[in-house]
N, CA and C atoms as a LAMMPS dump frame, in Angstrom:
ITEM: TIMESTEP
0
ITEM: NUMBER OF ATOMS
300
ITEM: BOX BOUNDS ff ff ff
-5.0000000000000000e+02 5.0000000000000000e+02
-5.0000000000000000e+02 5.0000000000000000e+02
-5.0000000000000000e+02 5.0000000000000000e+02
ITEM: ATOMS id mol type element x y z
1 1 1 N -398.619 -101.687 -229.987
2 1 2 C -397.377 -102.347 -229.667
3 1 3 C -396.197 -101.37 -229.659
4 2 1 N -396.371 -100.182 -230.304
5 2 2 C -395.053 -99.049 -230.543
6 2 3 C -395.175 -98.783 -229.182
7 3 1 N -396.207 -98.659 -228.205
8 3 2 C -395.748 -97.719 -226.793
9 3 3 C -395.211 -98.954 -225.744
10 4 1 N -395.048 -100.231 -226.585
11 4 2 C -394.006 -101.375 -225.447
12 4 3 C -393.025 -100.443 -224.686
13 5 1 N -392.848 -100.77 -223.055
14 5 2 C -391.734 -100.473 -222.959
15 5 3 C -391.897 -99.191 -222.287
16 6 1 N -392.799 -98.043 -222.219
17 6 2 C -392.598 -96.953 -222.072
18 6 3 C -392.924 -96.55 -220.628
19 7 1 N -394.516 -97.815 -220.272
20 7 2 C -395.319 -97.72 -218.888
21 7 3 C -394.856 -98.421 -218.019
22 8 1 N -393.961 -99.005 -217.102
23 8 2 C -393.94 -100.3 -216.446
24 8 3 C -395.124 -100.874 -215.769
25 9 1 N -395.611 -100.087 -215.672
26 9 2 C -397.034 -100.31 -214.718
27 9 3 C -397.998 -100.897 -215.557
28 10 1 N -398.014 -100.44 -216.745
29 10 2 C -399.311 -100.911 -217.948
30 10 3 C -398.47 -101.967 -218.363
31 11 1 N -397.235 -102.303 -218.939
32 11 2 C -396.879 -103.315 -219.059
33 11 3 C -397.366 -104.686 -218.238
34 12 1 N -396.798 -104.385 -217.029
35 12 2 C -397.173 -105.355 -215.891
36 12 3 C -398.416 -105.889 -216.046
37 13 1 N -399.577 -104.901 -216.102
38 13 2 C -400.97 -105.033 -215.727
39 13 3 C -401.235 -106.232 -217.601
40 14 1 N -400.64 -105.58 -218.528
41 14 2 C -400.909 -106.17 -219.861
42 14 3 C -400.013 -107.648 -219.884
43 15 1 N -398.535 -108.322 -219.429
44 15 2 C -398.574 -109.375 -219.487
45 15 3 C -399.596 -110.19 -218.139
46 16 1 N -400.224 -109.432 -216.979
47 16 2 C -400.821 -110.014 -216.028
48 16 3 C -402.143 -110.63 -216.971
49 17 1 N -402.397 -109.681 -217.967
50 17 2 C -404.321 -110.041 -218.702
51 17 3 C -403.61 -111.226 -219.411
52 18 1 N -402.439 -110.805 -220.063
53 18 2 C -402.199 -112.092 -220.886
54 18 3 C -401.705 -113.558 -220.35
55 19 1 N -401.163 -113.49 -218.999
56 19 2 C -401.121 -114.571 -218.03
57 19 3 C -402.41 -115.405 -218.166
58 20 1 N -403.159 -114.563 -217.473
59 20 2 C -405.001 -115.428 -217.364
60 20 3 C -405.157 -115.593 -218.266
61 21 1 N -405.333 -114.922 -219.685
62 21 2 C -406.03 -115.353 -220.39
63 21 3 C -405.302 -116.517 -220.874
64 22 1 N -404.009 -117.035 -221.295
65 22 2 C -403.499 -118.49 -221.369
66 22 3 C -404.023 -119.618 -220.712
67 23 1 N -403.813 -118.809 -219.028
68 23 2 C -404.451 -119.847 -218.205
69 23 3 C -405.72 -120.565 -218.33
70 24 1 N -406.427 -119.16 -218.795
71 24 2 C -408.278 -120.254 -218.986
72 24 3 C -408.33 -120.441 -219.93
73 25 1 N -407.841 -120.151 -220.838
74 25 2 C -407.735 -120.786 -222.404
75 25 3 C -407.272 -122.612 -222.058
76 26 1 N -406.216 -122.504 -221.493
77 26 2 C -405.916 -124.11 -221.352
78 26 3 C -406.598 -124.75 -220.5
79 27 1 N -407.349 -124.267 -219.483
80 27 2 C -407.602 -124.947 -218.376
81 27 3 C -409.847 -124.899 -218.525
82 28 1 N -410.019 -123.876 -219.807
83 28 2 C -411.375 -124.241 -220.148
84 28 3 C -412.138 -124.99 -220.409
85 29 1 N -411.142 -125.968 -221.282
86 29 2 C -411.726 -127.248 -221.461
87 29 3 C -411.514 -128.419 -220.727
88 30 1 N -411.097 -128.043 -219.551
89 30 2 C -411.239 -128.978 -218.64
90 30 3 C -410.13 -130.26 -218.913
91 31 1 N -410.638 -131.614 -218.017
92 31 2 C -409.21 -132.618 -218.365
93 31 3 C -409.99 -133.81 -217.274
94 32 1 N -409.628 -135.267 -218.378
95 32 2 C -410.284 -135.983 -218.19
96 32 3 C -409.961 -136.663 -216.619
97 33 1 N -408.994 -136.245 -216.026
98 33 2 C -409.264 -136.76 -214.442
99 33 3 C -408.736 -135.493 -213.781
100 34 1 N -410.078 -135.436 -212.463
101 34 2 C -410.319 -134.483 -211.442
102 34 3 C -408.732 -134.05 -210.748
103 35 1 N -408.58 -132.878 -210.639
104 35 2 C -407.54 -132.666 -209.476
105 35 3 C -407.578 -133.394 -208.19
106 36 1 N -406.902 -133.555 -207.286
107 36 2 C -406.849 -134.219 -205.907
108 36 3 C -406.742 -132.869 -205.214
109 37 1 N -408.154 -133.144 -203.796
110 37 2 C -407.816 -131.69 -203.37
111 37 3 C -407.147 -131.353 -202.381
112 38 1 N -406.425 -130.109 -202.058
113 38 2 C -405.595 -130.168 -201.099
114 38 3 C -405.315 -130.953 -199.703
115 39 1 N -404.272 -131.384 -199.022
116 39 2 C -404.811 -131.888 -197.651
117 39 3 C -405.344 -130.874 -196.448
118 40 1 N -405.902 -131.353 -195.593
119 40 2 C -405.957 -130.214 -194.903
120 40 3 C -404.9 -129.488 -194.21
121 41 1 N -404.922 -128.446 -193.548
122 41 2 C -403.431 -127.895 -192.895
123 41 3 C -403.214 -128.559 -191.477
124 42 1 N -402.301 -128.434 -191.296
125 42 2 C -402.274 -128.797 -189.715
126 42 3 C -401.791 -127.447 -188.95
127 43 1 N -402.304 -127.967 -187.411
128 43 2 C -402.187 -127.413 -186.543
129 43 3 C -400.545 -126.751 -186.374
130 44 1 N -400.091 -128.16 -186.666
131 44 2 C -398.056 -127.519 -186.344
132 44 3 C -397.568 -126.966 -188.349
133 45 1 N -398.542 -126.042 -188.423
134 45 2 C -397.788 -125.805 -189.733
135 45 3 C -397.097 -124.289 -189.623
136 46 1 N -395.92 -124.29 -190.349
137 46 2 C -394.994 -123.03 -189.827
138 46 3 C -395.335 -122.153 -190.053
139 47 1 N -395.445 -121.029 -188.787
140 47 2 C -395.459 -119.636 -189.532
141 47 3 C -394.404 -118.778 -189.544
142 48 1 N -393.942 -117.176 -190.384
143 48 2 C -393.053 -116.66 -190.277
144 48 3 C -393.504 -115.985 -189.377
145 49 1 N -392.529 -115.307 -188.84
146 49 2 C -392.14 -113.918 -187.848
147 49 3 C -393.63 -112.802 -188.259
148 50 1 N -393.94 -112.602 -188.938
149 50 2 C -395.036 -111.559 -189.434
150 50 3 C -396.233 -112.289 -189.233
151 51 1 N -396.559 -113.566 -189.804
152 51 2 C -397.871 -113.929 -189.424
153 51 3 C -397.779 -114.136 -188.265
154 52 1 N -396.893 -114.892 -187.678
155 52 2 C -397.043 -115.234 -185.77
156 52 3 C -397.362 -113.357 -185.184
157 53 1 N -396.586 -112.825 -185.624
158 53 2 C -396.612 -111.229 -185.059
159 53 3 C -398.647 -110.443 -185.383
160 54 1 N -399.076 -111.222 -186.849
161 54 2 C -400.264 -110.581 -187.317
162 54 3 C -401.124 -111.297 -186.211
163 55 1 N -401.129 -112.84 -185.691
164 55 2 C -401.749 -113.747 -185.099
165 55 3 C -401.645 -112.731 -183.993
166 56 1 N -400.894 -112.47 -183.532
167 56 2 C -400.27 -111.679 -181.92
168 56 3 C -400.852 -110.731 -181.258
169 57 1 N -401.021 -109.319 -182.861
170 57 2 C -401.197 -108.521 -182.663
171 57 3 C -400.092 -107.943 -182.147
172 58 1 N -399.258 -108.096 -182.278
173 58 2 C -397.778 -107.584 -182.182
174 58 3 C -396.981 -107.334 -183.439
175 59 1 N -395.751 -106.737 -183.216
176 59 2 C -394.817 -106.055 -184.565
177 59 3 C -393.997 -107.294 -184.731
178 60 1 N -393.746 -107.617 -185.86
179 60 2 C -392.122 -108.247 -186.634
180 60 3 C -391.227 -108.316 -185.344
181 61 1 N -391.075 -106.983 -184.728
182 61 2 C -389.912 -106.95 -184.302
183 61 3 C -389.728 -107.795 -182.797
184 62 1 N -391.257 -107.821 -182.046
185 62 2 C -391.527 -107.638 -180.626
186 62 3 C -391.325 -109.554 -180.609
187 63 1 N -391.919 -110.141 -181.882
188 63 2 C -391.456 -111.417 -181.982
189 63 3 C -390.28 -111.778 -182.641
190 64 1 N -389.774 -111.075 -182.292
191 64 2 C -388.124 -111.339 -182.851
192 64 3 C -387.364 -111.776 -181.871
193 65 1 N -388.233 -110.34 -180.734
194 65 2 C -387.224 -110.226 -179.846
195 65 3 C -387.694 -111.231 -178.61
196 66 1 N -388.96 -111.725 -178.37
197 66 2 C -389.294 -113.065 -178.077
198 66 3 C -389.205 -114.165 -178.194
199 67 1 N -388.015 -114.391 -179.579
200 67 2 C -387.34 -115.395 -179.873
201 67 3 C -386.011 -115.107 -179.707
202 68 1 N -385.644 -113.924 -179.559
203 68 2 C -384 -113.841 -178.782
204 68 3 C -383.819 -114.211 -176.965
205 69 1 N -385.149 -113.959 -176.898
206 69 2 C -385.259 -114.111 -174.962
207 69 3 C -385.839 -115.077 -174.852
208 70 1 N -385.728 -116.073 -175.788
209 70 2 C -386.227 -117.338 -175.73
210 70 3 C -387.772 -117.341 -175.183
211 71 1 N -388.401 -116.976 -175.229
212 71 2 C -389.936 -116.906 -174.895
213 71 3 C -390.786 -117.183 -175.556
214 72 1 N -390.528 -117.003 -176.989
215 72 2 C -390.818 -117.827 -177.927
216 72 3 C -390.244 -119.235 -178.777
217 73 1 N -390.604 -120.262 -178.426
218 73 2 C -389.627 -121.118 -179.391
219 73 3 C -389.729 -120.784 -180.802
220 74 1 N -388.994 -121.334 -181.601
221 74 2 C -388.665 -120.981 -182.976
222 74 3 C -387.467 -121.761 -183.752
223 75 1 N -387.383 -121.948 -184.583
224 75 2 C -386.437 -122.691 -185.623
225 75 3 C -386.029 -121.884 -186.92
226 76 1 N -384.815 -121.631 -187.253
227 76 2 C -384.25 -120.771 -188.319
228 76 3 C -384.185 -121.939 -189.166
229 77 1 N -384.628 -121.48 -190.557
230 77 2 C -384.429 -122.344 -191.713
231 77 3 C -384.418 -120.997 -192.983
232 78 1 N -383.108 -121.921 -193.034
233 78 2 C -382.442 -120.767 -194.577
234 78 3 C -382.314 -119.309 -193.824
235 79 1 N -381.961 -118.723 -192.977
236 79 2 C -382.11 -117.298 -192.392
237 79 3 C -382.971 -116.849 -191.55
238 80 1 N -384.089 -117.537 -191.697
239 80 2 C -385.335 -117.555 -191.45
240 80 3 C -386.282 -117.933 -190.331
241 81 1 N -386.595 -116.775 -189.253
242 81 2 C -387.064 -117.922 -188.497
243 81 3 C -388.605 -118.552 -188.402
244 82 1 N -388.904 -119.38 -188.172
245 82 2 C -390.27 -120.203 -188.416
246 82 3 C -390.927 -120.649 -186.934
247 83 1 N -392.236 -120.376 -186.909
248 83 2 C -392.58 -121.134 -185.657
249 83 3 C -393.95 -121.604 -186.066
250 84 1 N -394.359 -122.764 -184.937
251 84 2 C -395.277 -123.257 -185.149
252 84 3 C -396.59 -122.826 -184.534
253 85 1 N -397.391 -123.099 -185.147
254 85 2 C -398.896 -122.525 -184.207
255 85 3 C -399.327 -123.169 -183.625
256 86 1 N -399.06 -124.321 -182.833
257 86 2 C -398.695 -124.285 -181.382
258 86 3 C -398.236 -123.429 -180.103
259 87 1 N -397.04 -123.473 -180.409
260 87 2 C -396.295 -122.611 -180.061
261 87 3 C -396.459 -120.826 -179.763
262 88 1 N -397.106 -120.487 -181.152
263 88 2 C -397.585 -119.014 -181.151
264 88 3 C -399.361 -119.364 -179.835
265 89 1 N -399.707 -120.015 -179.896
266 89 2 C -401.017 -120.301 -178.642
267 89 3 C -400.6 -119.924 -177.835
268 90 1 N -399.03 -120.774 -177.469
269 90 2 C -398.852 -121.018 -175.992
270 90 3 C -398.557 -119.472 -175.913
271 91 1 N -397.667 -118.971 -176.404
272 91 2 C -396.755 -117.743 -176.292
273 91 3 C -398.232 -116.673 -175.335
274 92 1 N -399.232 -116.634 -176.492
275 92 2 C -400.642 -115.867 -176.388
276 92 3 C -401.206 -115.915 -175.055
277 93 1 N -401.113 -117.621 -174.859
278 93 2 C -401.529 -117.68 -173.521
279 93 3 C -400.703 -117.109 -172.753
280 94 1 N -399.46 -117.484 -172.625
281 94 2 C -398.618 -117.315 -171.429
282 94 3 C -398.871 -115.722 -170.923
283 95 1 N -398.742 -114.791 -172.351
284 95 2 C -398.981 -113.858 -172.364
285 95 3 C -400.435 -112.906 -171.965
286 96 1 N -401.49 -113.469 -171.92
287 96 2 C -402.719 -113.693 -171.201
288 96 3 C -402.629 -113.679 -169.845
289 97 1 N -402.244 -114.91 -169.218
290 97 2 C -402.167 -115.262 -167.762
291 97 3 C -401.112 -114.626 -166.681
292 98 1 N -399.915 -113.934 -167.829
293 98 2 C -399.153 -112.65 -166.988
294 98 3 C -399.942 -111.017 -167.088
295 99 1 N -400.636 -110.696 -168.157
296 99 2 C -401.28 -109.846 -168.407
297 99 3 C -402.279 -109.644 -166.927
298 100 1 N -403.02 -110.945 -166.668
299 100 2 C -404.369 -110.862 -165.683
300 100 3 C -403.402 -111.153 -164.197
């Protein structure tokens, strides 16, 4: 306990062991009714600028700028812009059928 403080990195990694181990400590013995499991996702669920760009195969930036030239639709929330995966299809396609 005297070298608290000295590593940030070993720190980190030492409250991370002590995170889990709380966690399965409480959650070992289980609990008398089941979780409910997630719903499934949908199709129109938002993505940011980076996943639409990872989906793309394109940069952050190239869908940025596909939402400044309107070519991409998109919706800013909190700063942010968001699109749907819908939307990122069509873009793919459109982008497909000018490609060929």
């Amino acid at each position: 306990m005297e070298n608290r403080g000295t590593d940030a990195e070993v720190d980190a990694v030492l409250v991370a062991l002590r995170l889990a181990a709380l966690t399965w400590r409480t959650s070992a013995t289980g609990t008398p009714v089941a979780a409910k499991p997630e719903p499934a996702t949908d199709l129109n669920q938002w993505l940011s600028t980076t996943q639409a760009a990872d989906i793309l195969y394109i940069t952050d930036r190239a869908v940025r700028l596909a939402i400044a030239d309107k070519r991409l639709p998109a919706t800013q929330v909190n700063g942010r812009w968001r699109i749907t995966r819908e939307d990122v299809k069509h873009f793919a396609a459109a982008k497909a059928a000018q490609a060929a």
